[in-house]
C-alpha positions as CSV (number, residue, x, y, z in Angstrom):
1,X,-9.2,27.3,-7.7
2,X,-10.8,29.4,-4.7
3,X,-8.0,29.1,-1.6
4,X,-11.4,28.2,0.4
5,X,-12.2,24.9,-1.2
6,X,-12.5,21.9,0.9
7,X,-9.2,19.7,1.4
8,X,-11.4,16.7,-0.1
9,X,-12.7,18.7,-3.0
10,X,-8.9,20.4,-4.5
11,X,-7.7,16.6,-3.7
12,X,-10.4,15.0,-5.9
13,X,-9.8,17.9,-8.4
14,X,-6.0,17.0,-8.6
15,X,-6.9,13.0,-9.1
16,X,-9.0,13.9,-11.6
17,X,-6.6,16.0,-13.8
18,X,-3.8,13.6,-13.1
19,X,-6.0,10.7,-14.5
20,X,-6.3,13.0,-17.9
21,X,-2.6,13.5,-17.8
22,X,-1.8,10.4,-17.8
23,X,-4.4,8.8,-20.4
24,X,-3.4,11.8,-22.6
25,X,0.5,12.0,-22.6
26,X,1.2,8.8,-20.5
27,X,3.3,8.1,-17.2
28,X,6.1,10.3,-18.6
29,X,3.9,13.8,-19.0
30,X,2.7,13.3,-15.7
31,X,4.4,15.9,-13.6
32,X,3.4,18.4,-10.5
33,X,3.0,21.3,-13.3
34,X,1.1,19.4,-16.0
35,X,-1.3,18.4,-13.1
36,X,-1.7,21.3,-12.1
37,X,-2.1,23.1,-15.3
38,X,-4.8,20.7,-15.8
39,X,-6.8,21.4,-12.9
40,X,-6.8,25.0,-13.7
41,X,-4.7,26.4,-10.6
42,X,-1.9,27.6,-9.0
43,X,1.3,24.8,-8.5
44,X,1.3,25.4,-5.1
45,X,-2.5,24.4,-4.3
46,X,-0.4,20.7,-4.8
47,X,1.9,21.1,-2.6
48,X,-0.5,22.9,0.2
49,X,-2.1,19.4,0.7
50,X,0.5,16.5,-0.1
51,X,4.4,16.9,1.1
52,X,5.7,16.0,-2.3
53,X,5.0,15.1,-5.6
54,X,5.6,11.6,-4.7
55,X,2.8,11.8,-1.7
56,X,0.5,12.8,-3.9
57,X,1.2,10.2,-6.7
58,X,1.4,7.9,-3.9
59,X,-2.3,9.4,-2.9
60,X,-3.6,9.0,-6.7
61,X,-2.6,4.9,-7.0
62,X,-3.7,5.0,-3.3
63,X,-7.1,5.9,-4.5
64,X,-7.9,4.7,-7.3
65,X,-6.5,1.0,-5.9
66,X,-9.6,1.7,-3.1
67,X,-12.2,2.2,-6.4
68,X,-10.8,-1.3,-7.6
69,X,-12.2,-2.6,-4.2
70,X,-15.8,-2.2,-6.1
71,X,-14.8,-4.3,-8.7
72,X,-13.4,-7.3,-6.8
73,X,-16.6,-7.2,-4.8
74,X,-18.6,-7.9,-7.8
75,X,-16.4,-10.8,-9.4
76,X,-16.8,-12.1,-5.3
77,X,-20.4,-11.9,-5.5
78,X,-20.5,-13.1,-9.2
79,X,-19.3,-16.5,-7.6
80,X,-21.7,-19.0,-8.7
81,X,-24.1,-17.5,-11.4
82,X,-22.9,-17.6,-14.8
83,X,-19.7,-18.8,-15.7
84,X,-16.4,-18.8,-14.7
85,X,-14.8,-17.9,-17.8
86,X,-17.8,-14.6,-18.0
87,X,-17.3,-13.7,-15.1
88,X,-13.4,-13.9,-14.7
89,X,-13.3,-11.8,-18.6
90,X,-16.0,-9.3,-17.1
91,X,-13.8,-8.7,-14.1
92,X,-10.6,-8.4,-16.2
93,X,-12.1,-5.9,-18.5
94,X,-13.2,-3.9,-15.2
95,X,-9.6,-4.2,-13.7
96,X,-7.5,-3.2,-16.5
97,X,-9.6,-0.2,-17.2
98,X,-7.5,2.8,-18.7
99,X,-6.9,4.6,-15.4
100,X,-5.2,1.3,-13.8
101,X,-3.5,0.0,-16.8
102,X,-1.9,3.8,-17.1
103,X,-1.1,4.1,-13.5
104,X,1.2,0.6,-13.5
105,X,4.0,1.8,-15.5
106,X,3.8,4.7,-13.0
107,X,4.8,2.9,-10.7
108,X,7.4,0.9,-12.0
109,X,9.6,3.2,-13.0
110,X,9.1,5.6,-9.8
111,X,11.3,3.3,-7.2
112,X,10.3,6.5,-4.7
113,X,6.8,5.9,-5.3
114,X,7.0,2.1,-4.8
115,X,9.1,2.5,-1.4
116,X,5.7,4.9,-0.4
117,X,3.0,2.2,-1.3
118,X,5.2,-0.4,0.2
119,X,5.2,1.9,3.9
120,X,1.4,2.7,3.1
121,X,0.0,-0.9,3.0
122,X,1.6,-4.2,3.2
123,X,2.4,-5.3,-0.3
124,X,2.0,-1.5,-1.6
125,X,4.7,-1.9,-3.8
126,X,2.1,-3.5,-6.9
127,X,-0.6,-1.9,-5.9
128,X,-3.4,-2.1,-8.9
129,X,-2.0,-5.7,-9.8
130,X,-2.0,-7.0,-6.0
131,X,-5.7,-5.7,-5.8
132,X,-6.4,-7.6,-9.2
133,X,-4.4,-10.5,-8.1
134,X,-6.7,-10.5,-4.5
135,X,-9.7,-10.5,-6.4
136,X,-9.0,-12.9,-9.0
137,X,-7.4,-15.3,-5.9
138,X,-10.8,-15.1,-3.9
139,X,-12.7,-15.6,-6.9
140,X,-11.3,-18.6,-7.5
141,X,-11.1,-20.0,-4.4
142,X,-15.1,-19.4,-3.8
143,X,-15.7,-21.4,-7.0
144,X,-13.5,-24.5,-5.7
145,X,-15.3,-24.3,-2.8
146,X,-18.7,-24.4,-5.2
147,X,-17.5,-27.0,-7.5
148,X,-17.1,-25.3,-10.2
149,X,-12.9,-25.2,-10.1
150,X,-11.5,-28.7,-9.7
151,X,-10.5,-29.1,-6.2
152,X,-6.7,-29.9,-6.9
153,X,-6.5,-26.8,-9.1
154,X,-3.7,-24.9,-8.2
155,X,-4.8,-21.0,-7.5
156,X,-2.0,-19.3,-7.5
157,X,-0.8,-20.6,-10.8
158,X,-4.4,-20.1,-12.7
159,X,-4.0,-15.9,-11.3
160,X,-0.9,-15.0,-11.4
161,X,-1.7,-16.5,-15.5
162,X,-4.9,-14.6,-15.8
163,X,-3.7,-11.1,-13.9
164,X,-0.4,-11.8,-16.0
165,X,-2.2,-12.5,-19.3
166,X,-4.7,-9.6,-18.4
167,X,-2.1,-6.8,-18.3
168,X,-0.6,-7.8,-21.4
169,X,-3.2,-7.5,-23.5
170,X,-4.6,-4.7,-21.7
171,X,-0.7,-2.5,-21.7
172,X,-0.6,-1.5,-25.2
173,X,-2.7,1.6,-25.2
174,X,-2.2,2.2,-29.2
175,X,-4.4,0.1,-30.9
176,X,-7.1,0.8,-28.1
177,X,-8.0,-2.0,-25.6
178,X,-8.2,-6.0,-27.0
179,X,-11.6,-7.3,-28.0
180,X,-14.5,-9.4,-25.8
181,X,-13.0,-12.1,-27.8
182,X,-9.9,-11.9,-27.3
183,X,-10.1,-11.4,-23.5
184,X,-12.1,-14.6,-23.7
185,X,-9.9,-16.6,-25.5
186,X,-6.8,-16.2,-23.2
187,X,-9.6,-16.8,-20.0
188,X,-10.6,-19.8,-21.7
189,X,-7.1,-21.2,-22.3
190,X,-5.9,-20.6,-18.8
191,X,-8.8,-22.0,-16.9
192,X,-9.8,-24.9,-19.7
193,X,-8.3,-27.7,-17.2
194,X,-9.8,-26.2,-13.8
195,X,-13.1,-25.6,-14.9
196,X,-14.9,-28.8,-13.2
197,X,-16.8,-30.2,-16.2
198,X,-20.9,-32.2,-15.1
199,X,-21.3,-35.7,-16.3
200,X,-23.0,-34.8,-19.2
201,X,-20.0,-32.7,-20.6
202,X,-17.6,-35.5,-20.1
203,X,-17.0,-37.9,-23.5
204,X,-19.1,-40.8,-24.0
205,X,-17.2,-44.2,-24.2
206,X,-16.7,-46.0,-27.0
């Protein structure tokens, strides 16, 4: 890497090796060197722009938490249209992509890199599931407030199920990532008692 290239540019360069690092050999291959060798430069191009290893790790979740942004405005503005089980599935898929599911075990066993996010931003120390767990929150909220979730259904409990339930099925990386279905299915269970049925879905009496 030319010693002239734009702070911005060798920091985007280093995200994007780290993010190949870590889908390839996982949270435990992901060091300052394998980064590094990834990017195709010298080890100390790293440490000319972050303090540490740990700032820069704390840069990487820092960032890619900020792309996640994009995706809770789109379940926000997906408020409404559809339905609530698409659009929650939709938004679960886009949340638990590879990058983010990869980068939480990163940061739970890095107690350093946790104490960093927790200084950078208030409740830093889950970043990737607190941004999930926002937009899934807001999400829900905006359909109460539509009629579409009843209005005694209790938010907190319906997310912290469906960012829970997400994670688990998204986490294990071997068999590849769960099926439309699948992600359905566990959408469809959690929110089958909140989602505020119309008249005509409601049994006829006898």
């Amino acid at each position: 890497m030319p010693t002239g290239v734009h702070l911005r540019d060798a920091r985007q360069q280093l995200f994007d090796a780290a993010e190949r690092v870590l889908l390839r050999d996982g949270p435990n291959g992901l060091t300052s060197r394998a980064v590094t060798d990834e990017a195709g430069c010298a080890k100390g191009v790293l440490h000319r722009h972050f303090a540490d290893f740990d700032a820069f790790l704390t840069a990487l979740v820092l960032d890619q938490a900020a792309r996640l942004e994009t995706q809770a405005s789109a379940l926000r503005e997906s408020a409404g249209t559809g339905t609530v089980a698409d659009n929650l599935a939709t938004a679960l898929t886009a949340l638990f992509g590879p990058i983010p599911v990869a980068i939480i075990p990163l940061i739970t066993f890095r107690d350093e890199l946790r104490a960093r996010l927790r200084q950078a931003t208030p409740g830093g120390g889950i970043a990737i599931l607190a941004q999930a767990t926002t937009a899934v929150a807001a999400y829900l909220s905006d359909e109460r407030d539509r009629g579409r979730i009843a209005a005694d259904a209790d938010i907190d409990s319906l997310t912290l199920s469906l960012v829970g339930g997400g994670h688990l099925l998204f986490a294990d990386r071997d068999p590849g990532p769960p099926t439309t279905s699948a992600v359905n299915k566990l959408v469809t269970a959690v929110i089958a008692d909140a989602v505020q049925r119309r008249p005509t879905d409601l049994p006829c009496e006898a």
